[in-house]
N, C-alpha and C positions, 0 to 999 in steps of 0.2 A: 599249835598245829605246825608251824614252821620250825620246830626243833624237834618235834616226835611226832612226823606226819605217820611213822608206822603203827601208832595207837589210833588213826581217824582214817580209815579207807573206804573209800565209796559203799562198800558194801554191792551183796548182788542188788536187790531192790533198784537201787542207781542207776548200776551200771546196766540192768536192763531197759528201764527205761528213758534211761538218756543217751546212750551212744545211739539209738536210730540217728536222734535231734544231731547231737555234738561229735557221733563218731570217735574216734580214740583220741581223748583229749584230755588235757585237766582233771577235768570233773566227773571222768568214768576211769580212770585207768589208776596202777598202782604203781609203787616200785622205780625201777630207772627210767620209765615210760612218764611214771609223773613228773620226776624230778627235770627231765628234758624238757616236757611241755610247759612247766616250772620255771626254768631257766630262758625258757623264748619270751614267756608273756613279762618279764621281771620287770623288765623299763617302762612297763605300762603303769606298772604301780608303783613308779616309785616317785617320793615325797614331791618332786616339782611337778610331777605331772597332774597328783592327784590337788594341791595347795593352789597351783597354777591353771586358772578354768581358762585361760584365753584358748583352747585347743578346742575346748569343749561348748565355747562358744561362737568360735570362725566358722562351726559346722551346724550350729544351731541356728545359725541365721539363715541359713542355706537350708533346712528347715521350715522355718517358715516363710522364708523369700518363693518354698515351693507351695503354700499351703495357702498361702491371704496375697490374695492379690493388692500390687503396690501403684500399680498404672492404669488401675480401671477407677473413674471418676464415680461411672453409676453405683460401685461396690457399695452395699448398708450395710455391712460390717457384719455377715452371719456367712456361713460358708455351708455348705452342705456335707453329707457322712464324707469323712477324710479315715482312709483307712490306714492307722498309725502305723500298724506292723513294718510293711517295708521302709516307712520313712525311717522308720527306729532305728531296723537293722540298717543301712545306708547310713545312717547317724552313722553307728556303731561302728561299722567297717573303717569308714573316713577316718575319723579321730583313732582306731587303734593302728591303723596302716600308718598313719602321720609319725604317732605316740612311737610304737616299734620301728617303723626303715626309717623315720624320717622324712616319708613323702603319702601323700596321700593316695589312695587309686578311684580316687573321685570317682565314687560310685553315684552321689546326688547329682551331679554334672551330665552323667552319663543317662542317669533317668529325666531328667528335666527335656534333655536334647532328645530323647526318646519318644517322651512325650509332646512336643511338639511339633516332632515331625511327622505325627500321628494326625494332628489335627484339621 
């Protein structure tokens, strides 16, 4: 696929049902539109990143640093419904913002402190 991406293209099927989700990105679009969205994500994938989990683990901790509590004594060790979805994306943000600029845009920082000050 990465030497004859013009024999693999999204197809309509795809691209209609993923660009609501992804919008023009990767995984809906063809052509020089790939190959740029191609060329931004590249240092996410590339061998130290993917060989290298400490990235993938600085933000997993943070993770569950948000999800089990670490200072509550009476805790027994069972949590109630943890609705994964945004913890994920947040994962995901963190580690690729890190992976691509270099720095994070701590998005789990910013929920945690959200949610606290809710409380």
């Amino acid at each position: 696929m990465s030497t004859d991406f013009e024999s693999f293209g999204p197809g309509k099927t795809r691209k209609r049902s993923m660009a609501p989700l992804l919008g023009q990105g990767l995984f809906t679009v063809d052509g020089e539109k790939w190959r740029h969205a191609r060329n931004l994500l590249r240092p996410l994938f590339g061998k130290s990143n993917i060989t290298d989990l400490t990235l993938a683990h600085k933000y997993m901790e943070m993770v569950l640093d948000f999800t089990i509590p670490n200072d509550d004594a009476t805790w027994s060790g069972w949590t109630g419904p943890i609705d994964l979805k945004g913890l994920f994306e947040r994962f995901t943000m963190d580690t690729a913002t890190e992976a691509i600029f270099g720095r994070s845009v701590n998005s789990q920082l910013w929920a945690k402190a959200s949610n606290s000050e809710g409380k």
